[in-house]
N, C-alpha and C positions, 0 to 999 in steps of 0.2 A: 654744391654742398647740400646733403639733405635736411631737412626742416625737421626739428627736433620730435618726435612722437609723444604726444599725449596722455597717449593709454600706455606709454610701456607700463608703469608701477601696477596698474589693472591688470595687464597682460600676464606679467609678472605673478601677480598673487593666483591667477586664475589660473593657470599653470599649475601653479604648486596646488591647487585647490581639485587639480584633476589627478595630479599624480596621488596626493594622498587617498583619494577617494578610489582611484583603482589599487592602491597598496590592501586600502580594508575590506574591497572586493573582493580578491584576490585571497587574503586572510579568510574571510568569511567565508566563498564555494570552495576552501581547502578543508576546512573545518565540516562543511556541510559534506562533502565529498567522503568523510572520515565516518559522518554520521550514517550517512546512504549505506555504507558497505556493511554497516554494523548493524542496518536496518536488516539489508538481504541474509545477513547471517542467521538473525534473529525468525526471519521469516523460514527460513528454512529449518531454523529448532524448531519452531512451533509447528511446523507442519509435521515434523517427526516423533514431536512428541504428541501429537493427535491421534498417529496411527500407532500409535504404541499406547496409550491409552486404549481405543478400540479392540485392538488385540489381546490387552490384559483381560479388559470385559470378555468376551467372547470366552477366552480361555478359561474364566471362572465360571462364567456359563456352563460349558462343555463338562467341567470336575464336579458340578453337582449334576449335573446331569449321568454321567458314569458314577456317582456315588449313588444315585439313587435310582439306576437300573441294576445297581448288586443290591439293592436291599430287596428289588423288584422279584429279582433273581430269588434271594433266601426265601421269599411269603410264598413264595411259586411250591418251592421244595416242602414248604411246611405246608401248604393245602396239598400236597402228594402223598404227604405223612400221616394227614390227618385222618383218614379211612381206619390204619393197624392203631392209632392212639385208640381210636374210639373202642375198636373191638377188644381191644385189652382193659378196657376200663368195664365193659359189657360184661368180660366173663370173671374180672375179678371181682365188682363190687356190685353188678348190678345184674342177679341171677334171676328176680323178680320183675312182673310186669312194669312195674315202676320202676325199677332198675334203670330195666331199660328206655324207658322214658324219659328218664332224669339225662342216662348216656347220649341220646340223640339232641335235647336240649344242649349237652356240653357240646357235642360237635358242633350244632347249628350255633350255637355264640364263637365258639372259636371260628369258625366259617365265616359270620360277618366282622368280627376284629380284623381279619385280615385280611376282608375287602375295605375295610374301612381305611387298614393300614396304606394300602395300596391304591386309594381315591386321594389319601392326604400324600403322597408319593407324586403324582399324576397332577397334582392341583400346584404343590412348589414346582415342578420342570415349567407346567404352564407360566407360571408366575416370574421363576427366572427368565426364559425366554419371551416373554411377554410383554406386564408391567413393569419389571423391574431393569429388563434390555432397555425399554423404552427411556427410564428414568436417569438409568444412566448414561445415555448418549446424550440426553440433555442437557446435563449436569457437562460433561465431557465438551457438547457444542458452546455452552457459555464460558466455560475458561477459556474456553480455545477465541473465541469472539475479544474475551478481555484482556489474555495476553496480544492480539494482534494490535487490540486499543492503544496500546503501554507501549510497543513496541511502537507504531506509529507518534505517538507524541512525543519519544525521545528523539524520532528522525528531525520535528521543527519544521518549519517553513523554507523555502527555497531563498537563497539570498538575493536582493534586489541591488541594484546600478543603481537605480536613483538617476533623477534629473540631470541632463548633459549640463557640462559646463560651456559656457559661450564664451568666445572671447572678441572683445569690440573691437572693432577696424583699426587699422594703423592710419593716424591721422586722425581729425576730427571727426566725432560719433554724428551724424547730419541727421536729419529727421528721413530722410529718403530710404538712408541704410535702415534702420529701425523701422521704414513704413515696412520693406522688404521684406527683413527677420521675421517679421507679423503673418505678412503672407503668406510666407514659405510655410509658418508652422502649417496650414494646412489646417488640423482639426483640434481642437481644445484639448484633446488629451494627450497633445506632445510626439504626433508623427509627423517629420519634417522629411518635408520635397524633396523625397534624393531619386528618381527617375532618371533615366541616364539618358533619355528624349527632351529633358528640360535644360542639358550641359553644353555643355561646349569646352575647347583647349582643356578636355581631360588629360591629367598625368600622373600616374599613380606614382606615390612616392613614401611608399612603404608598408607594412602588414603587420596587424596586431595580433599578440598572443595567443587569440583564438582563433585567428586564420583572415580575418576581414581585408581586405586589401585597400589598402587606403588610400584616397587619391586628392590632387587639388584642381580645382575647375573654377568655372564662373558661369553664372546662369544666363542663358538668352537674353532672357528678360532684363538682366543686371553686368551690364560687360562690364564694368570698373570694380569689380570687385569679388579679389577670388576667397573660395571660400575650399575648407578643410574637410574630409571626411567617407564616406560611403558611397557608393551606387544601390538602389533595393535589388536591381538584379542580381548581384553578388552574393546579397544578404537571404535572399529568398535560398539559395542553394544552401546554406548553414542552418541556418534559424529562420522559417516561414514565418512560424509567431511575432515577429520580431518586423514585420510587412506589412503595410495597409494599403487599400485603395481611397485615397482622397478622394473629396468631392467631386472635384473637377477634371477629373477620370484618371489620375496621376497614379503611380507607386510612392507611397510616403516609409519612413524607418522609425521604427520606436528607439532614439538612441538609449533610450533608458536600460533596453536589453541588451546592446550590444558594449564589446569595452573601446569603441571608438569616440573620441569628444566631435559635434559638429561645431565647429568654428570659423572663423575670417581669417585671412592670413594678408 
C-alpha cells in the first residue's frame, strides 16, 4: 500500500498555477502576434508613403522648373524684339539728337529689366532645387522617423513566461532534494542544468506546443529522483537565446523562455 503523499494539495495547485500561466502566455504571444503583423503592415505604409512623398517633391520641383524656363523662353523672344522696338520709337518720336538718346536710354533699361527678370528666374530654380529640395526632405525625413516611432510603440514589448513553476517531490520535501534544486539552478538568474551529459534513464514522454520535446530522467548526481522537462541540446536547435553555459562548463535552459515547466515527478 503506498504511503499517502504530502505534497499532493501543492502539486495540485502548482499544476493549475502552470496551466493557467501558459493559458495567459498563450493569450498574450497571440495578441502580440496580431500586433507584429500590424507592425509589418504599418512599416510597409510608411515606407511607401516616403517614396511618394519624395516623388511629389521632386515633381513640384520639375513644374517650377518648366514654368520658369517658358518665361526664360518669352524674356528670350522679347530681347530679340527689342532692336525693331527701339527703332520705331527712334523714327517716331525721337528725330533729334536727343531723341535719340532718350531712345537708347529706353532700350538699355528695357535690356536690363529683363536680365534682371531672368537672374530672379535663375535664383528661384536655384532655390527649389537647392534650399528648398533640401528643407523639404527634411521635413519628409522627420515624419517618416515619427510615424516609424508610433508604429513601433503600438507593436509593445515581446511577451514573457515568467518564472518556471517547480513542483515538490512526491513524498517528503528533505533538505537534500532542495540542497539539489539549488545546485541545479546553476546561475542566479534562473538557467537550470538541463545537459544531457548530466542524465541518465532519459525517456521522453511528450512535446509542447512549440515543438520542445519533453523528457523524464534523473541526474547522476541525484538517482532517486526523477525530474520533468528539457535537454539544452534540443533547445539550442529552437531557441539558442533560451541556452546558457554554466559555470561549471554545463549547458543550462532559461525555462522562463520556453513553454515547458521544470519539475520533480
Amino acid at each position: 500500500m503506498c504511503a499517502p503523499d504530502p505534497n499532493e494539495g501543492i502539486r495540485m495547485q502548482a499544476k493549475i498555477e502552470h496551466q493557467k500561466k501558459m493559458g495567459q502566455y498563450q493569450s498574450e504571444s497571440l495578441k502580440y502576434w496580431n500586433r507584429e503583423t500590424s507592425y509589418k503592415r504599418g512599416r510597409q505604409r510608411i515606407a511607401g508613403g516616403l517614396s511618394r512623398a519624395r516623388s511629389d517633391v521632386h515633381v513640384k520641383a520639375l513644374h517650377v522648373l518648366g514654368e520658369s524656363r517658358k518665361q526664360q523662353a518669352a524674356y528670350e523672344i522679347a530681347k530679340m524684339q527689342l532692336p525693331s522696338r527701339y527703332n520705331d520709337y527712334k523714327a517716331g518720336e525721337a528725330t533729334t539728337s536727343s531723341g535719340v538718346s532718350r531712345a537708347r536710354g529706353y532700350g538699355r533699361q528695357k535690356y536690363m529689366e529683363i536680365l534682371s527678370k531672368q537672374a530672379e528666374i535663375e535664383s528661384s530654380i536655384d532655390t527649389t532645387f537647392g534650399r528648398n529640395m533640401d528643407a523639404n526632405h527634411q521635413k519628409i525625413n522627420r515624419y517618416n522617423r515619427m510615424a516609424q516611432s508610433r508604429n513601433r510603440e503600438r507593436l509593445g514589448v515581446r511577451p514573457e513566461y515568467g518564472a518556471p513553476v517547480f513542483m515538490p517531490p512526491k513524498g517528503d520535501t528533505t533538505m537534500a532534494n532542495i540542497g539539489m534544486m539549488l545546485q541545479l539552478a546553476g546561475t542566479a538568474a534562473g538557467a537550470m542544468a538541463s545537459d544531457i551529459r548530466l542524465k541518465e534513464n532519459i525517456n521522453q514522454v511528450g512535446k509542447s506546443p512549440e515543438g520542445y520535446k519533453i523528457y523524464e530522467w534523473n541526474y547522476k548526481a541525484d538517482k532517486n529522483t526523477r525530474y520533468r522537462g528539457v535537454t539544452a541540446q534540443d533547445v539550442m536547435k529552437i531557441n539558442p537565446m533560451a541556452v546558457d553555459i554554466l559555470p561549471n562548463g554545463y549547458l543550462g535552459v532559461y525555462y522562463d523562455q520556453i513553454d515547458v515547466p521544470m519539475e520533480v515527478v
